[in-house]
Structure formats: structure tokens, C-alpha cells
C-alpha atoms as an extended CHARMM CRD file, in Angstrom:
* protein
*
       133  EXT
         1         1  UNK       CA              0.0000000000        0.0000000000        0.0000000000  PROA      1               0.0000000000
         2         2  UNK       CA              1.4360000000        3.3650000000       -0.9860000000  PROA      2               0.0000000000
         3         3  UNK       CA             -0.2390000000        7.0190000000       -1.0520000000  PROA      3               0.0000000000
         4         4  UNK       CA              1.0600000000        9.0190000000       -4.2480000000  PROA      4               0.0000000000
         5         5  UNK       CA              1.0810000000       12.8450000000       -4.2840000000  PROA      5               0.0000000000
         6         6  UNK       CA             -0.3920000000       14.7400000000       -7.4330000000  PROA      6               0.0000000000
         7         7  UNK       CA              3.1580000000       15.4090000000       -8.9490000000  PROA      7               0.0000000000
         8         8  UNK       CA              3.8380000000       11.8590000000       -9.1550000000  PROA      8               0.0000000000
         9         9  UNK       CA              3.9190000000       10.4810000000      -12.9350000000  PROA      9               0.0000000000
        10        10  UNK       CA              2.0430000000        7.4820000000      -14.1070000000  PROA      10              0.0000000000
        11        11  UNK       CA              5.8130000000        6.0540000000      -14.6420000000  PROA      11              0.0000000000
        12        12  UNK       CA              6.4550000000        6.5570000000      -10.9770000000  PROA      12              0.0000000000
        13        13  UNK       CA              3.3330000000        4.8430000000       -9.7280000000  PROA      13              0.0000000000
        14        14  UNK       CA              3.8210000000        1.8760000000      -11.4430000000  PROA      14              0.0000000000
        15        15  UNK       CA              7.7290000000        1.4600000000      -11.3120000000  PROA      15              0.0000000000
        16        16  UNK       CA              7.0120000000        2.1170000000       -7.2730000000  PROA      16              0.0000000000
        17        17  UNK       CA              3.6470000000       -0.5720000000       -6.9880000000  PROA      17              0.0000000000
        18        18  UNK       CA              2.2930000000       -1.8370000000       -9.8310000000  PROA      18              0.0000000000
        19        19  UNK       CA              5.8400000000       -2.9990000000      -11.7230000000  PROA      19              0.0000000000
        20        20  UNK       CA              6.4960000000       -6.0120000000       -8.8050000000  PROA      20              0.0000000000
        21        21  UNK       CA              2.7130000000       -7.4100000000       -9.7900000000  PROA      21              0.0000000000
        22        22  UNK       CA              3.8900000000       -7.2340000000      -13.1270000000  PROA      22              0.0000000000
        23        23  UNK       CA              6.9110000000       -9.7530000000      -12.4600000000  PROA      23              0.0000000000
        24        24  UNK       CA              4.5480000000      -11.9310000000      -10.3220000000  PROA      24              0.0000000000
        25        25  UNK       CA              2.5110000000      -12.2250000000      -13.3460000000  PROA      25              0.0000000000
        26        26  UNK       CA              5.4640000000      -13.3100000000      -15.2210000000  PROA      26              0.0000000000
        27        27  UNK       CA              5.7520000000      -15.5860000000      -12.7870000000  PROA      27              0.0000000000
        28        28  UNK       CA              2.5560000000      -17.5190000000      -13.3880000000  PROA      28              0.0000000000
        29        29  UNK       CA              0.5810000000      -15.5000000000      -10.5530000000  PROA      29              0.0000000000
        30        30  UNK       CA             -1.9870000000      -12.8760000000      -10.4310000000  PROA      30              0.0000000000
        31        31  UNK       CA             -2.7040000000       -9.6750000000       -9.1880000000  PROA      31              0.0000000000
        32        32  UNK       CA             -5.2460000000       -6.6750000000       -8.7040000000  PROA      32              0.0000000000
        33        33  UNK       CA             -4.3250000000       -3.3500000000       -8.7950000000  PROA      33              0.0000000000
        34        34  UNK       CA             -6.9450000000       -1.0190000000       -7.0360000000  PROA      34              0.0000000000
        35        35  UNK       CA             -7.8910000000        3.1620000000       -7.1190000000  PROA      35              0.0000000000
        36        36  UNK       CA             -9.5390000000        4.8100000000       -4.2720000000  PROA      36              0.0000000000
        37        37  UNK       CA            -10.3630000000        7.9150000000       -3.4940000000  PROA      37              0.0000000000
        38        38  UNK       CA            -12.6690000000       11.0790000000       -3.9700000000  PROA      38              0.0000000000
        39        39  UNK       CA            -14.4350000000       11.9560000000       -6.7540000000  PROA      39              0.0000000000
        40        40  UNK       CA            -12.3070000000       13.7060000000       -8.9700000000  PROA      40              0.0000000000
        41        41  UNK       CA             -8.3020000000       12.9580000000       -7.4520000000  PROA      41              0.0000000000
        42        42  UNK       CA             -7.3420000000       11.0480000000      -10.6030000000  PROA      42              0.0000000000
        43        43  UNK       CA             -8.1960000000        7.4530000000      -10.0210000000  PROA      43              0.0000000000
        44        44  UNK       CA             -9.2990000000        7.0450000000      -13.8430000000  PROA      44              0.0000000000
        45        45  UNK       CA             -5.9550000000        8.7920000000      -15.3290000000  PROA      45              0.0000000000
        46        46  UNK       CA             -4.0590000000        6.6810000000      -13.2220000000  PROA      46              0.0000000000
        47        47  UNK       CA             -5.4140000000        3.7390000000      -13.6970000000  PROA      47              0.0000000000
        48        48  UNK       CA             -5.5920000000        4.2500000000      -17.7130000000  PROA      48              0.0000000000
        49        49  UNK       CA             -2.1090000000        4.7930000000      -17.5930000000  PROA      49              0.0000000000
        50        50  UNK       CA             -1.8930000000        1.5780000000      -15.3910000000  PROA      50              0.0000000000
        51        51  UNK       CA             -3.3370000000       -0.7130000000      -17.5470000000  PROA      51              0.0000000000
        52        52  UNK       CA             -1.5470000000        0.6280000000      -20.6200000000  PROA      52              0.0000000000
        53        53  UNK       CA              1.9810000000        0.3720000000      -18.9320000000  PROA      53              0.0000000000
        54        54  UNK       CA              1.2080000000       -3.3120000000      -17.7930000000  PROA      54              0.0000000000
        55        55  UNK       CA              0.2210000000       -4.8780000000      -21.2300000000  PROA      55              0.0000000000
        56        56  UNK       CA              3.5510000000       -3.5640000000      -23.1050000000  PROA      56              0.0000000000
        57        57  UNK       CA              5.5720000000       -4.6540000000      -19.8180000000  PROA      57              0.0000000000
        58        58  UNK       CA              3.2070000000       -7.7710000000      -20.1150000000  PROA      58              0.0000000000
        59        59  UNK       CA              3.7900000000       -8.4250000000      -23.5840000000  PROA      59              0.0000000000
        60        60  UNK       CA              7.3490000000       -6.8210000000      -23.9620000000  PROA      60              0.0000000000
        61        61  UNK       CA              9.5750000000       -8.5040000000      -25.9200000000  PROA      61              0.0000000000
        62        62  UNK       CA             11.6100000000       -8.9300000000      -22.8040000000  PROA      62              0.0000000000
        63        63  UNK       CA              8.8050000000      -10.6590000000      -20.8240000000  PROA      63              0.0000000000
        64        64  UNK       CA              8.9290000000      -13.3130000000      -23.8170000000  PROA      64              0.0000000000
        65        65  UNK       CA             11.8850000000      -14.7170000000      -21.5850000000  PROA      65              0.0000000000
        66        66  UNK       CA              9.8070000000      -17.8640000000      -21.7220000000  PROA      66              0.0000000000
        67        67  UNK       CA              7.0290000000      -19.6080000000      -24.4490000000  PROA      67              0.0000000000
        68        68  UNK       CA              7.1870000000      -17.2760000000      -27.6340000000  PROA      68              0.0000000000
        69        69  UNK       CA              3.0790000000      -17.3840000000      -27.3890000000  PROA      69              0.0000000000
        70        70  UNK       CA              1.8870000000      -15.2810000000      -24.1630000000  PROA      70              0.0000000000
        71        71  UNK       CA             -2.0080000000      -14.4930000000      -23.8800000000  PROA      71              0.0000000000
        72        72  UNK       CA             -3.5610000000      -12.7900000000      -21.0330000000  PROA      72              0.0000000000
        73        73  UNK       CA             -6.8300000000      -13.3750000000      -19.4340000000  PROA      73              0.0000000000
        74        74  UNK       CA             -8.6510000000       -9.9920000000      -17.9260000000  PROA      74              0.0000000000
        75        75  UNK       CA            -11.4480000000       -9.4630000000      -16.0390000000  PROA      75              0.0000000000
        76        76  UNK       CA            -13.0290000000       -6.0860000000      -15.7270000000  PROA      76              0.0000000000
        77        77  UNK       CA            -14.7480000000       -5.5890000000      -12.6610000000  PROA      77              0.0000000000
        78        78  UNK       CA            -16.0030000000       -1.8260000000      -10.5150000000  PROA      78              0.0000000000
        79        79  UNK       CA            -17.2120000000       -1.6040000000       -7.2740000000  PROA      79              0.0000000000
        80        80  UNK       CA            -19.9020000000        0.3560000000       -6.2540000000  PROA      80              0.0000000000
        81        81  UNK       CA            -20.4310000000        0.6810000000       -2.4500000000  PROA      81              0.0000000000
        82        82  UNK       CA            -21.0070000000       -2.8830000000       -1.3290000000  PROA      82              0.0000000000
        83        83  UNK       CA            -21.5180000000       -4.2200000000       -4.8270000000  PROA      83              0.0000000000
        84        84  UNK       CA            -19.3380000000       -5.8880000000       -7.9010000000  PROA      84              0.0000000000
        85        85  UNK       CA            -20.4410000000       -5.4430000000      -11.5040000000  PROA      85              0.0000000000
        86        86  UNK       CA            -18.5620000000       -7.1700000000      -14.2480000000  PROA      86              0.0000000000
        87        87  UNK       CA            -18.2360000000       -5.1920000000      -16.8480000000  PROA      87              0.0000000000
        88        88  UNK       CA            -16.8820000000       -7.4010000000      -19.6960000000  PROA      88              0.0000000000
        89        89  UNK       CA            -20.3230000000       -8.8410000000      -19.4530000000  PROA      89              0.0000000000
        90        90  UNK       CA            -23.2640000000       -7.4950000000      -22.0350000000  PROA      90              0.0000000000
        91        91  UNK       CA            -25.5610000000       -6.6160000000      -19.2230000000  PROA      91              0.0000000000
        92        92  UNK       CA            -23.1920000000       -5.6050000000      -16.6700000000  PROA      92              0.0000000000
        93        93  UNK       CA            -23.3310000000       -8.1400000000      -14.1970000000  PROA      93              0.0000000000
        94        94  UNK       CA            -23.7900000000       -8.2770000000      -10.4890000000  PROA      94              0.0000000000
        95        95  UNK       CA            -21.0750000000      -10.2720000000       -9.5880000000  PROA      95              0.0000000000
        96        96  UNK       CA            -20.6010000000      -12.1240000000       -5.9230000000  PROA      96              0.0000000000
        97        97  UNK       CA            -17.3830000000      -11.2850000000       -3.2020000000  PROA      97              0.0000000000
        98        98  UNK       CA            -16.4160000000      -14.2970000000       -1.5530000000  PROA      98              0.0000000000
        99        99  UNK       CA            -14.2160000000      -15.5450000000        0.9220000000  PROA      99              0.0000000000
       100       100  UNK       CA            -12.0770000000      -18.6060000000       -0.3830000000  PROA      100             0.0000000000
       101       101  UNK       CA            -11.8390000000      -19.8510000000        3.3670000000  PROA      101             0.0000000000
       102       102  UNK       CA             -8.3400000000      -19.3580000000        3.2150000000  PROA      102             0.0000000000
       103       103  UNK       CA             -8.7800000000      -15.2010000000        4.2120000000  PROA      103             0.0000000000
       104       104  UNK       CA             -8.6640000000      -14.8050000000       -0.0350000000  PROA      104             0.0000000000
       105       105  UNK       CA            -11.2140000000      -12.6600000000       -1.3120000000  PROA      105             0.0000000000
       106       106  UNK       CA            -12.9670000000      -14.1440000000       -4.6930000000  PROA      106             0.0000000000
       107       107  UNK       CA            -14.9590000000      -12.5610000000       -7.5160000000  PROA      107             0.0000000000
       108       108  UNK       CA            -17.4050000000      -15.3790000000       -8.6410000000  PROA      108             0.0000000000
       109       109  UNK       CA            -18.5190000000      -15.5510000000      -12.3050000000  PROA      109             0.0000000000
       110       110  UNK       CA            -16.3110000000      -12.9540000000      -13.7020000000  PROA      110             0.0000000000
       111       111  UNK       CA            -15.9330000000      -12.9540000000      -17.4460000000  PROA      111             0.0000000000
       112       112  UNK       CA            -11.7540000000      -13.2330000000      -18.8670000000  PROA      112             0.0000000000
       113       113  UNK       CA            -11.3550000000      -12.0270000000      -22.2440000000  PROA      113             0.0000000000
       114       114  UNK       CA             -8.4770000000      -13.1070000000      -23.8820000000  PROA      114             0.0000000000
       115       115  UNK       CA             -5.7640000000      -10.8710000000      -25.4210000000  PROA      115             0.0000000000
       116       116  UNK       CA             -2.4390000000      -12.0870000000      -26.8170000000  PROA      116             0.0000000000
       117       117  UNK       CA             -1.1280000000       -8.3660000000      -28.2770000000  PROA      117             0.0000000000
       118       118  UNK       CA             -0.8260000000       -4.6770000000      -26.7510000000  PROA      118             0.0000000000
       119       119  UNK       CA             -3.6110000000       -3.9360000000      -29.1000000000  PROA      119             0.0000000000
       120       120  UNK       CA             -6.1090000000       -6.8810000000      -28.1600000000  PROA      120             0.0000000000
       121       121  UNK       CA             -5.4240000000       -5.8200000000      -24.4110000000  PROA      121             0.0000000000
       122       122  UNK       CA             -6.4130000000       -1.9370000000      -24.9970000000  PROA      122             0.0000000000
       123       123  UNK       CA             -9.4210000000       -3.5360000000      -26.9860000000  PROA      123             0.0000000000
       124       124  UNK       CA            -10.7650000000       -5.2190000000      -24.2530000000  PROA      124             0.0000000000
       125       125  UNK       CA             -9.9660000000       -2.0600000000      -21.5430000000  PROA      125             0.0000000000
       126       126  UNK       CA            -11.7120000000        0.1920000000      -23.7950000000  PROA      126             0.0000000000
       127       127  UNK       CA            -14.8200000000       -1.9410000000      -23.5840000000  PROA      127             0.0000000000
       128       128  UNK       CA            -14.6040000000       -1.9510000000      -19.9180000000  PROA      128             0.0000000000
       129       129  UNK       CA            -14.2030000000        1.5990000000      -19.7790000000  PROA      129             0.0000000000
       130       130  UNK       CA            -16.7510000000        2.4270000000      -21.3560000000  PROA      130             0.0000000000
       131       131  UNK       CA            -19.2620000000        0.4340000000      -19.4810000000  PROA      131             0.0000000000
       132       132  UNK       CA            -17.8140000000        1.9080000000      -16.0720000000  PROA      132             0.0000000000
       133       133  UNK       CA            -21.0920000000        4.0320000000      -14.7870000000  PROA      133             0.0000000000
């Protein structure tokens, strides 16, 4: 957990916390990267410039370190107060929280799209995005 001031760049934020997710991905693992704060502090900018930063690191030539064919699964999800919409689904979903029993938190049902390119990845974001209310 890390609070960033409004000089810091997009570069910054994800160098300082969103760049070691990145190399647990690469890893075989997964991750969530989350916004939050007030209305208007930047949380879409930032996490624009998130999502666009992970894909090329992602799918960098340098990342190819292991099989030449990489693809990514995403899921798209926004909470609202106590609730979890998916929005990679056509109707925007309700989607479940639950507790795995091992303390994990769990998103039941969400939809992965799959994206193998930079391009296919900002595809898919942009259709999130634009279902985000």
C-alpha cells in the first residue's frame, strides 16, 4: 500500500507498486491493482495509464523470456459501495465477493477475455471503460 502525491507520474506509480505485480505475473501468478479515493483525485488517469503500462511490460519482448506465445486473461470488474459489476459482461453483471476460506477474497462468475497483443489488451480495456457508470 502506498499514497502518491499529485506530482507523481504514471511512470512513478507503477515502477514504485504496480511494476512487482507485473513480475509476479510473469511468474505464473496474479494480481489486482486497485484506485480509491474522492471523486475527482485522478483514479481514472491513473489507472488508464496503469493498464496501458502493464500490457507492453506484459507483452514486452523482454517478458517473452519464456514460451514465444503469451495471452492474457482480464477481467473487468467496478465496485460500487457494497456491490461488484462485471463489466466485460453485455448486461453488466452483479457479480458475488467471496471468501475462499483461506482469508482470499474471490470474484465469482467474472468474465476473462483473452488478449495475446498490446492492441487486443487496450481492446478489451476500452470496452470496460466504457461500461464503467
Amino acid at each position: 500500500d502506498r499514497v502518491f502525491g499529485p506530482g507523481a507520474s504514471s511512470n512513478a506509480v507503477f515502477d514504485a507498486a504496480v511494476s512487482p505485480l507485473v513480475a509476479l505475473a510473469l511468474r505464473g501468478g496474479s494480481s489486482t491493482v486497485l484506485a480509491y479515493g474522492a471523486t475527482g483525485s485522478g483514479k481514472t488517469h491513473t489507472m488508464t495509464a496503469m493498464q496501458r503500462l502493464c500490457a507492453a511490460a506484459l507483452l514486452s519482448d523482454e517478458a517473452a523470456a519464456g514460451p514465444s506465445v503469451r495471452e492474457l486473461r482480464i477481467s473487468f470488474v467496478e465496485l460500487r459501495g457494497e456491490r461488484c459489476y462485471d463489466l466485460l459482461h453485455e448486461q453488466r453483471a452483479e457479480l458475488a465477493l467471496r471468501d475462499d476460506g483461506t482469508g482470499e477474497t474471490v470474484v465469482c462468475g467474472a468474465h476473462e477475455a483473452a488478449a495475446a497483443s498490446v492492441e487486443a489488451v487496450g481492446a478489451v480495456l476500452a470496452a470496460g471503460n466504457a461500461a464503467r457508470a
